[in-house]
C-alpha positions, -999 to 999 in steps of 0.1 A, spaced: 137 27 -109 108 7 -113 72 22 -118 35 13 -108 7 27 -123 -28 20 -104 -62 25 -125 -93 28 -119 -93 44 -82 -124 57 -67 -127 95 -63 -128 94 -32 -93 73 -24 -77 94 -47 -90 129 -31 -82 114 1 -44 107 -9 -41 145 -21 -56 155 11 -28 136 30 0 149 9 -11 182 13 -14 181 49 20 163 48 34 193 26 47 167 5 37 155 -32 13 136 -39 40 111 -54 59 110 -19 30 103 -1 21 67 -23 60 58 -19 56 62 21 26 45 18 37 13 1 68 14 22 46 13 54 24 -14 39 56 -35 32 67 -34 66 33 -34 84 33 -72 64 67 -81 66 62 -73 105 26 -92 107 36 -120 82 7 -114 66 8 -115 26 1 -78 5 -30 -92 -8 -45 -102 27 -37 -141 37 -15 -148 65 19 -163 60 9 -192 79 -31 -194 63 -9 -192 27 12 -218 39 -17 -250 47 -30 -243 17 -5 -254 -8 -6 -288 -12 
């Protein structure tokens, strides 16, 4: 299974992810997988790329 590893978070993003697994009674782990599934089909559903262009925006500005 592939792996991500994200460096150089602020505090504050990474207390707040704790925070929400342990209100979740989940791990921490669980809680970035649900997250990055939700993000996938939040764009999928949107059109709009991961890294913040719209399909569409992406699209006029290739030549």
């Amino acid at each position: 299974m592939p792996q991500l590893l994200v460096r150089d978070l602020d505090q504050d993003v990474v207390d707040a992810l704790r925070r929400r697994a342990a209100t979740h009674g989940g791990s921490a782990e669980a809680g970035h997988r649900e997250l990055a599934r939700l993000l996938r089909r939040n764009c999928a559903r949107l059109r709009l790329s991961p890294y913040g262009k719209r399909y569409s925006e992406r699209r006029r500005d290739q030549p």
